[in-house]
N, C-alpha and C positions, 0 to 999 in steps of 0.2 A: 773643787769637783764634788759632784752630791754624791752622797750614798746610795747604794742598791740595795734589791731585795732580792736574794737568787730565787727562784721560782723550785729550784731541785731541796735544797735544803733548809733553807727561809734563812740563811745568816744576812746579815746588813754589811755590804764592805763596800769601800771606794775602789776604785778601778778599772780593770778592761774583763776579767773571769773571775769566778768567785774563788778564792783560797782553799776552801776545803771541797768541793767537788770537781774544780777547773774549768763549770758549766758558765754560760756568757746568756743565759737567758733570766732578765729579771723583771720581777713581776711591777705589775699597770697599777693594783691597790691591793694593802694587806691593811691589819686589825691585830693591833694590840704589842704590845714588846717582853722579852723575858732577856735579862743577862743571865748566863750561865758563869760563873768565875771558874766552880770544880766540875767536869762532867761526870768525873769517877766516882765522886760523895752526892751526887746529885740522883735524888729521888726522882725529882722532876726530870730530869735529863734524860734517865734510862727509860723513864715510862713511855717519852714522846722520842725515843730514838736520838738524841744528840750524844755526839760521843767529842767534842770540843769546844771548848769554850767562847764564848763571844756573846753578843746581842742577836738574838732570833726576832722574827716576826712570828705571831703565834697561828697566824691566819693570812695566807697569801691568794690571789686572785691572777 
């Protein structure tokens, strides 16, 4: 099964809805990737709003 791009939070997960919002709408093309490991020590994380760890898309469509 491929991986998704949720369109509400940009996470990348395999599946039928996305783990962290429950949303089932994923995006057509995005741009570029970040793994978050800690969200809580993460500079980057707080500034763009992720508050969970995983692989994001940085730029969704």
């Amino acid at each position: 099964m491929a991986r998704k791009v949720c369109k509400n939070c940009k996470l990348f997960y395999k599946g039928d809805n996305c783990p962290i919002c429950k949303g089932n709408q994923t995006a057509v093309s995005w741009q570029g990737r970040i793994n978050i490991i800690d969200a809580n020590k993460s500079m980057i994380a707080k500034k763009i709003g992720i508050t969970e760890k995983g692989e994001y898309a940085i730029k969704v469509r």
